[in-house]
C-alpha positions in Angstrom: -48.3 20.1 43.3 -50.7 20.3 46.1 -51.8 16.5 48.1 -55.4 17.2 46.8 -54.1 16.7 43.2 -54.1 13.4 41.4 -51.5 11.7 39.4 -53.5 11.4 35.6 -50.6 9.3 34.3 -47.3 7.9 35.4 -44.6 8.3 33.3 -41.2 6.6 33.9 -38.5 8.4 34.5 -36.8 9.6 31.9 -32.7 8.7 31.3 -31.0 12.1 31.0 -30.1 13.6 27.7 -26.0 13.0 27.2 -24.1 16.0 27.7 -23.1 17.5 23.9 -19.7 17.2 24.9 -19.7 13.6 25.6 -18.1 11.1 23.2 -20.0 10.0 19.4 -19.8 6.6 21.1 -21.8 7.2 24.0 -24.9 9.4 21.8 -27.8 7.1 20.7 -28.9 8.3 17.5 -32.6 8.9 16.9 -33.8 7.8 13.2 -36.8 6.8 11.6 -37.6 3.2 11.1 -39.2 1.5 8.2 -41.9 -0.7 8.8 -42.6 -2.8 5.6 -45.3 -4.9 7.8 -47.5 -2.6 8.2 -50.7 -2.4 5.9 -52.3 1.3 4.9 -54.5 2.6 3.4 -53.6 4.8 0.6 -55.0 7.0 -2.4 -54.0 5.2 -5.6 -54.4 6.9 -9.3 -54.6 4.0 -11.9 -53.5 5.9 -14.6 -50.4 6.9 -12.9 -48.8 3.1 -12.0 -47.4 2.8 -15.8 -45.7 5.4 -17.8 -47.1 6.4 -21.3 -45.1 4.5 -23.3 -45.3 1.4 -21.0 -45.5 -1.7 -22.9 -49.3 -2.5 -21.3 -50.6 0.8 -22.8 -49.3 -0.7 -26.0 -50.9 -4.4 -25.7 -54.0 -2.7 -24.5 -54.1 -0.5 -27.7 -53.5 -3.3 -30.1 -56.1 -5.5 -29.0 -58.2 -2.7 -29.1 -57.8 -2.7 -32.9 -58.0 -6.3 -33.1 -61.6 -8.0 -33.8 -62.2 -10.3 -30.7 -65.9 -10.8 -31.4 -65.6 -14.5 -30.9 -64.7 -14.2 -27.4 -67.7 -12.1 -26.3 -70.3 -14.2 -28.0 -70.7 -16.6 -25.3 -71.3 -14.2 -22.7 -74.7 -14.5 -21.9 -74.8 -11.8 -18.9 -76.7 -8.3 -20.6 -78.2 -5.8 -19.1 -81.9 -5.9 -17.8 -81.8 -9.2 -16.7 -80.3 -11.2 -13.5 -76.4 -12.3 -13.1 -73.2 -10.7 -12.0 -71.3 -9.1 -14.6 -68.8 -11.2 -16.3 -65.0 -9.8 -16.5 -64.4 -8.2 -20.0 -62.3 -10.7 -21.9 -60.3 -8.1 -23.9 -59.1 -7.4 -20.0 -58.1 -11.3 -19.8 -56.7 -11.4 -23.1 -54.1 -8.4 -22.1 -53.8 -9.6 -19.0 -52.4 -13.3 -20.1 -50.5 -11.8 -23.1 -48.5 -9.0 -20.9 -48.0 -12.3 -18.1 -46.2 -14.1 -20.9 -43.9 -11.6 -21.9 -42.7 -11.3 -18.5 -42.5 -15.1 -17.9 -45.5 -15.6 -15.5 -47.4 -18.9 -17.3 -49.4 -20.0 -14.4 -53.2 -18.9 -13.9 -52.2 -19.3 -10.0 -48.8 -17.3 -10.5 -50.2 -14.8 -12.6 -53.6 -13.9 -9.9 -50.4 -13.8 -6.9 -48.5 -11.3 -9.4 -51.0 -9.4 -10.9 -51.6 -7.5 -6.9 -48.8 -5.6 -7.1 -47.5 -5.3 -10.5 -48.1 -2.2 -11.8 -48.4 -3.1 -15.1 -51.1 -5.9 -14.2 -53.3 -3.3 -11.8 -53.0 -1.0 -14.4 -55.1 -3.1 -16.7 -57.4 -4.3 -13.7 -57.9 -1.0 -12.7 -57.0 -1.9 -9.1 -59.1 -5.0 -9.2 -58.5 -8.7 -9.1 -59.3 -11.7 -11.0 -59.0 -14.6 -9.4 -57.2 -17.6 -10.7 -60.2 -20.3 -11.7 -61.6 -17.4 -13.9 -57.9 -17.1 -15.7 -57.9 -20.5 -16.4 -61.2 -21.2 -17.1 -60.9 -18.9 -19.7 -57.8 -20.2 -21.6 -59.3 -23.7 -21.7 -62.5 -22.8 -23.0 -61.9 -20.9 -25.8 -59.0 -22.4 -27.6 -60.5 -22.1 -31.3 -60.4 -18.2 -30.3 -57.1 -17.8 -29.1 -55.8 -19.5 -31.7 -57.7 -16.8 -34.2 -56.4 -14.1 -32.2 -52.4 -15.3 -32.6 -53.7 -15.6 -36.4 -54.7 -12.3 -36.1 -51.3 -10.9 -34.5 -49.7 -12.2 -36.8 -50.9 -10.2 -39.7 -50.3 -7.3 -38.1 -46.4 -8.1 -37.1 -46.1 -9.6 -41.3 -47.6 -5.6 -42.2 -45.2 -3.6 -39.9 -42.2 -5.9 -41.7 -41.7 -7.6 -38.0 -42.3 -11.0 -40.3 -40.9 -12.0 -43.9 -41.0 -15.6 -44.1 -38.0 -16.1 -45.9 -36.0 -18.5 -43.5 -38.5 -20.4 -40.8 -36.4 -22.4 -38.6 -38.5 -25.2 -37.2 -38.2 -27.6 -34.2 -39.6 -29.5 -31.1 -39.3 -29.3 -27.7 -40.4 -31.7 -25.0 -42.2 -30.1 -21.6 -42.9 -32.4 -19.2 -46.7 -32.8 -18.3 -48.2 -32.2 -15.0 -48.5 -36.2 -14.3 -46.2 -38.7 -13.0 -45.2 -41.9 -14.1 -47.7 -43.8 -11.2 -50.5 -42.1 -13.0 -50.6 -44.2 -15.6 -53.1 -46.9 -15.1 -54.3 -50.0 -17.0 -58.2 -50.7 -17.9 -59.2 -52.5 -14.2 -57.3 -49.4 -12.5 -59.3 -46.8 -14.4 -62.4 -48.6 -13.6 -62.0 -48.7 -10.2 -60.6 -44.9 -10.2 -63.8 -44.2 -11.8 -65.7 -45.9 -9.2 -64.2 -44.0 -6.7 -64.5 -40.6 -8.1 -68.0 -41.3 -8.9 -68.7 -42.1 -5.2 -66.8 -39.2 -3.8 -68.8 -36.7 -5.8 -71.8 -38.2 -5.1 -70.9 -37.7 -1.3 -70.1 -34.3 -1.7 -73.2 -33.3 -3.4 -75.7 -35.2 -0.2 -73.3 -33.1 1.8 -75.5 -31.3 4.4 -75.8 -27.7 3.8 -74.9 -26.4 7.3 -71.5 -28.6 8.0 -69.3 -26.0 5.1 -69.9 -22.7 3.9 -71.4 -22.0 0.6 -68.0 -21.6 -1.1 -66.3 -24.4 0.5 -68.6 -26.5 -0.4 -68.9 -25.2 -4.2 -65.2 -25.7 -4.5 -65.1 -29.3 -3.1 -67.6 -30.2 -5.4 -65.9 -28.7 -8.3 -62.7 -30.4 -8.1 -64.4 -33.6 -7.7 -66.4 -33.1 -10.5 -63.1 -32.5 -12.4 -61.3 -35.6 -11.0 -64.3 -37.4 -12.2 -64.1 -35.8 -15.7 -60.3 -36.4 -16.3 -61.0 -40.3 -15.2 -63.4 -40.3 -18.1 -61.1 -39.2 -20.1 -58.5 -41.1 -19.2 -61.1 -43.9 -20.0 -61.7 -42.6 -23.4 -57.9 -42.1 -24.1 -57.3 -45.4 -23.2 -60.0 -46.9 -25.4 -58.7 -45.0 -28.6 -54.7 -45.9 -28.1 -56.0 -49.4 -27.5 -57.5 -50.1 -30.8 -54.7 -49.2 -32.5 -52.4 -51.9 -30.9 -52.6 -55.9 -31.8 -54.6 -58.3 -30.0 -52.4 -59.0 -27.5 -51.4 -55.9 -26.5 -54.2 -54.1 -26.2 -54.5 -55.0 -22.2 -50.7 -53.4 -21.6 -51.5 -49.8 -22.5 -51.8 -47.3 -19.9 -52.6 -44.4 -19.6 -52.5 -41.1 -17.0 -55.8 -40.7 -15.0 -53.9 -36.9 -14.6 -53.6 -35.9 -17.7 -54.9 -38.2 -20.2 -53.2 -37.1 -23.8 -49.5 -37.3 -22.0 -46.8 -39.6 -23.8 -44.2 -41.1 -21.7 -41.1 -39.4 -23.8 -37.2 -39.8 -23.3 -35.4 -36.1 -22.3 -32.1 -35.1 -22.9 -31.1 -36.4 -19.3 -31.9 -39.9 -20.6 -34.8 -40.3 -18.1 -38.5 -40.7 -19.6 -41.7 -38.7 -18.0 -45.1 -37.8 -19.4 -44.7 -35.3 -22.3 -45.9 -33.3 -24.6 -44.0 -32.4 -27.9 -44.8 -29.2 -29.3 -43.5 -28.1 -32.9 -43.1 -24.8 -33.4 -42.0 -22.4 -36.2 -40.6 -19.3 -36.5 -39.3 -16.5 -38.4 -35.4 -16.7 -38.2 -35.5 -12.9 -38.6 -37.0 -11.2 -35.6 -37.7 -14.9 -33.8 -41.6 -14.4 -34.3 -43.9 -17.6 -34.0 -45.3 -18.4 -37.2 -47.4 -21.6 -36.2 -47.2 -24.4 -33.5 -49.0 -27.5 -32.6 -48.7 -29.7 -29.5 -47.9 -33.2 -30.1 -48.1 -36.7 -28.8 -45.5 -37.9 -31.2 -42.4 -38.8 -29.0 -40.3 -38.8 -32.1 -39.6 -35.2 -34.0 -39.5 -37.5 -37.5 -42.7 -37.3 -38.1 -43.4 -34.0 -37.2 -41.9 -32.0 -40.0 -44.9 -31.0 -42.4 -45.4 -27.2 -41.0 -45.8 -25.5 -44.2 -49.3 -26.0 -44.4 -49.9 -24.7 -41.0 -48.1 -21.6 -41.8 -49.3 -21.2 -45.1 -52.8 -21.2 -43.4 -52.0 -18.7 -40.6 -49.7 -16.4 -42.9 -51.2 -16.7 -46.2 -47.5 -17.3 -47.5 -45.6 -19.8 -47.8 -41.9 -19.4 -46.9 -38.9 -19.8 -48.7 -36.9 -21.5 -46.9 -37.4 -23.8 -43.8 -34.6 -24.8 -41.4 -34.4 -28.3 -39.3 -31.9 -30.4 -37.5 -31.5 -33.9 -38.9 -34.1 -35.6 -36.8 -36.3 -34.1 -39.5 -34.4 -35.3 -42.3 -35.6 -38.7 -43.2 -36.2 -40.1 -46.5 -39.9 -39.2 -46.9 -39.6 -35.8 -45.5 -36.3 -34.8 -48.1 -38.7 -36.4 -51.0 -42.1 -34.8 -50.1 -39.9 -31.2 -49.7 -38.3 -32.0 -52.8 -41.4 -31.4 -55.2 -42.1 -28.0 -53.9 -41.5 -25.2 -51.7 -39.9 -24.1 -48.8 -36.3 -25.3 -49.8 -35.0 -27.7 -46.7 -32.3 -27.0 -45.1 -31.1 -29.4 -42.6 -28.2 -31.7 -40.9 -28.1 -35.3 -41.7 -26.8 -36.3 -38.5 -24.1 -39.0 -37.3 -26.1 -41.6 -38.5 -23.5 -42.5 -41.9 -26.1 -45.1 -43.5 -28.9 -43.3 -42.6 -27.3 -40.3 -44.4 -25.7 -42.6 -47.8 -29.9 -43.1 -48.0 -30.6 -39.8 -47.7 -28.4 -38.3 -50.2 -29.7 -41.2 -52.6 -33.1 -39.5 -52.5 -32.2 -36.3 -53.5 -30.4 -33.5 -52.2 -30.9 -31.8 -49.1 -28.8 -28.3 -48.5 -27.3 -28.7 -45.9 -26.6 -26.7 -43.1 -24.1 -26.8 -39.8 -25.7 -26.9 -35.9 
């Protein structure tokens, strides 16, 4: 290299390459390392994230059969006019239903999981719905959801999925989303009221230039829903009240989280706000027949299902299966005039049972 010349780059010098001869011990090996932090872009076909007889395709095809007119009425978005398109509910519909069956439950949980499961950006077509949408939806349209399971029903009862011969029913307590210092008496509700009242009225004087547009929308929504639940709460408190004495009305409480909780004993002994739903199903392939969520701490006066899925079914079923906190005099006698035969345990409780069987006889049956 002549002086004239420049050096462009210095490199650093190079160790030198072990002899072939030398020792395994002494050789660095060169491989390729996998970097799973990196982010890429990459060509993605839709149609080819789920096989062809993934269970998606399925759920997709069967609501396509199914009439869901009920949940498309509301949508007041058409074309010609102003407004963002709304997300096609038949979309939200498959998208809770396939969520389910894989134990996702949670509008939050399901918007993380439904990025990268295949199954979920199938159906989204590589999209996303974000979680207030996914719940939003659920809460608003109960009286259509619960036409749709109505509706999915039939259709498992005509490919011989459901017979109705045994239906076992029974209860099981889930714990709410409230705590125990939720629950609040009438002067604690009032002054939670006042408070929520006052911070929503803060947040809406807001200036415009101290948040951004969103942040701002969301503060305002959550304390427009704080302030909702308080009047609730209010309501709830007013309703449980007149049913108690004089002089007990003052005493009841109740959550300014969620209002319809009941504070219910679990299995571990301990007591939290609950909710008791009653479900029943088809002992032969475990199907839901019918369910209701309710307040009642005690399973006793919960058993009267038959009308519920006589209404859903269009049957009523032969036989329906309980444990004995279901067996109490008036539920043996009012099953004892009728259909489904009972079959149940009487329990431990020996006088309780010498009563029972003086009603009339329940089969019994071993659990």
């Amino acid at each position: 290299m002549s002086a004239e010349q420049r050096v462009l780059v210095k490199l650093e010098q190079q160790p030198a390459a072990p002899s072939p001869s030398a020792p395994p011990s002494e050789r660095k090996l060169r491989l390729k390392a996998v970097d799973r932090q990196q982010i890429c872009w990459r060509a993605i076909d839709a149609e080819r994230l789920v096989e062809e007889d993934h269970p998606v395709r399925a759920l997709w095809d069967l609501l396509g059969g199914l009439d869901l007119s009920r949940f498309y009425s509301g949508i007041e978005a058409v074309e010609g006019r102003p407004g963002r398109d709304r997300s096609d509910p038949r979309v939200l519909i498959a998208l809770w239903l396939y969520a389910l069956s894989r134990g996702v439950r949670e509008a939050r949980a399901l918007d993380e999981w439904a990025q990268y499961e295949p199954g979920c950006q199938w159906l989204l077509g590589l999209g996303r719905i974000n979680y207030h949408t996914l719940s939003d939806f659920v809460t608003a349209r109960g009286a259509a959801l619960d036409e749709l399971f109505v509706q999915l029903v039939h259709v498992l009862m005509h490919e011989g999925l459901v017979d109705l011969e045994r239906v076992a029913h029974d209860g099981t307590r889930i714990r709410a989303a409230a705590s125990g210092k939720s629950f609040k008496r009438k002067e604690r509700l009032a002054e939670c009221r006042r408070l929520a009242e006052e911070h929503l009225a803060a947040l809406q004087q807001q200036p415009e230039g101290e948040l951004s547009a969103a942040r701002r929308k969301a503060q305002q929504r959550a304390a427009r829903e704080r302030f909702e639940r308080v009047l609730r709460a209010e309501q709830e408190r007013q309703q449980q009240a007149a049913k108690q004495g004089p002089g007990k009305q003052e005493q009841v409480r109740v959550s300014v989280t969620d209002p319809q909780a009941r504070k219910m004993r679990h299995a571990d002994g301990g007591f939290a706000p609950s909710y008791n739903p009653q479900i029943s199903t088809d002992s032969r392939r475990g199907v839901i027949v019918a369910y209701e969520v309710s307040q009642a701490p005690e399973d006793s006066h919960e058993l009267p299902p038959v009308e519920r899925i006589e209404k859903n079914t269009g049957r009523v079923p032969k036989q329906l299966l309980v444990d004995g906190s279901y067996t109490t005099r008036q539920n043996i006698m009012e099953r004892a005039e009728g259909a489904p035969e009972l079959i149940g345990s009487l329990g431990e409780d020996r006088s309780q049972n010498k009563l029972r069987s003086t009603v009339t006889p329940v089969r019994r049956g071993n659990f």
